[in-house]
C-alpha positions as CSV (number, residue, x, y, z in Angstrom):
1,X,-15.9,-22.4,21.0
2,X,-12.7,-21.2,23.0
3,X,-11.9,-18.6,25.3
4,X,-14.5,-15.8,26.3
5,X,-16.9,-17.1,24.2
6,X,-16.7,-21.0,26.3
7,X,-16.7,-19.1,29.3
8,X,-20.2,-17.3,28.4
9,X,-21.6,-20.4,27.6
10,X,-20.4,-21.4,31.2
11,X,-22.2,-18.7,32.9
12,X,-25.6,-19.0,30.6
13,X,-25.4,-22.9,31.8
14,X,-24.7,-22.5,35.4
15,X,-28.0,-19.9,35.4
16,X,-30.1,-22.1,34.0
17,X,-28.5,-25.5,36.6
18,X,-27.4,-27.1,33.6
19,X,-24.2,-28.5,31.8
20,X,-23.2,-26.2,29.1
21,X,-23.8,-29.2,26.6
22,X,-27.6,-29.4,27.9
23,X,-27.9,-26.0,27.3
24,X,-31.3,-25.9,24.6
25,X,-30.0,-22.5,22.8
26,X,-26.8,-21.8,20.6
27,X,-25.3,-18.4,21.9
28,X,-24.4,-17.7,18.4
29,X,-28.4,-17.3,17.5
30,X,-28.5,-14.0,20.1
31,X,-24.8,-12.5,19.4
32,X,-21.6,-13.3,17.1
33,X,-19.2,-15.0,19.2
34,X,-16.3,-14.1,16.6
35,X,-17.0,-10.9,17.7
36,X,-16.6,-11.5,21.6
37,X,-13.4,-13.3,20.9
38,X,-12.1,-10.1,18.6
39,X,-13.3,-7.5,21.7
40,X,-11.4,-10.1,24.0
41,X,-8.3,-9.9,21.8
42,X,-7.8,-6.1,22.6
43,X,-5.5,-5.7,25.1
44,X,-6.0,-2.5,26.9
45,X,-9.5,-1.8,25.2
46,X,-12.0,-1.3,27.4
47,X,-15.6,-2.2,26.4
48,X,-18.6,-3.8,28.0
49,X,-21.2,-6.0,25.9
50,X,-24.5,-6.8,27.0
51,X,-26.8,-8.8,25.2
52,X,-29.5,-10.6,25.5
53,X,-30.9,-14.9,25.8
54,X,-34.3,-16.2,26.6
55,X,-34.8,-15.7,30.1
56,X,-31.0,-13.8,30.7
57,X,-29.1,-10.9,30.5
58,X,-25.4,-11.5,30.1
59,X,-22.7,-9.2,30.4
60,X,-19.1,-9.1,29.3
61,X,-16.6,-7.0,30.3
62,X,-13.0,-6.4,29.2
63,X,-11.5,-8.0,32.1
64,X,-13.2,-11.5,31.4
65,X,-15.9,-11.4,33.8
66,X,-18.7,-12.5,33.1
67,X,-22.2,-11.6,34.7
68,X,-25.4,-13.4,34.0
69,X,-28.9,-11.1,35.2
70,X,-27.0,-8.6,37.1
71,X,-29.9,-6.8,37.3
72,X,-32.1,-9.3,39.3
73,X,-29.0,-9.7,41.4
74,X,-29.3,-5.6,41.8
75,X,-32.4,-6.9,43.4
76,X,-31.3,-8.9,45.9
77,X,-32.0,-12.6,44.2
78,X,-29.0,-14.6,43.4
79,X,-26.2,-13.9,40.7
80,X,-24.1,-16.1,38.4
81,X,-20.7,-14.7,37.7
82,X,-18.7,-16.2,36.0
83,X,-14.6,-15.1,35.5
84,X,-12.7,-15.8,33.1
């Protein structure tokens, strides 16, 4: 994986206090990373993508940031953001 997708992987790892190679799920079983990389590739575009792992919410925006459970962040517990 390179770019955006790499950098989601990142994020999903750093929420769970792992290394992204000790990660225990492939991100392409909960969303096409081709298809991250092809909304990354727009420039100008503006999007947001949210989708979903076990035990996570991730969301990607057109800038390159990266959010993992923003919502439980809403709440006041910590946040893992991740930029690319």
């Amino acid at each position: 994986m390179d770019g955006i997708t790499s950098e989601v992987v990142v994020a999903i790892a750093d929420a769970e206090g792992v290394e992204p190679t000790e990660l225990d799920l492939r991100l392409a079983d909960y969303v096409d990373p081709d298809a991250i990389e092809q909304l990354a590739s727009k420039p100008g575009a503006e999007w947001t993508l949210t989708f979903s792992v076990p035990d996570h919410e991730v969301t990607v925006v057109d800038s390159g940031r990266v959010v993992v459970d923003e919502a439980r962040a809403i709440d006041g517990e910590e946040r893992v953001e991740q930029s690319a």
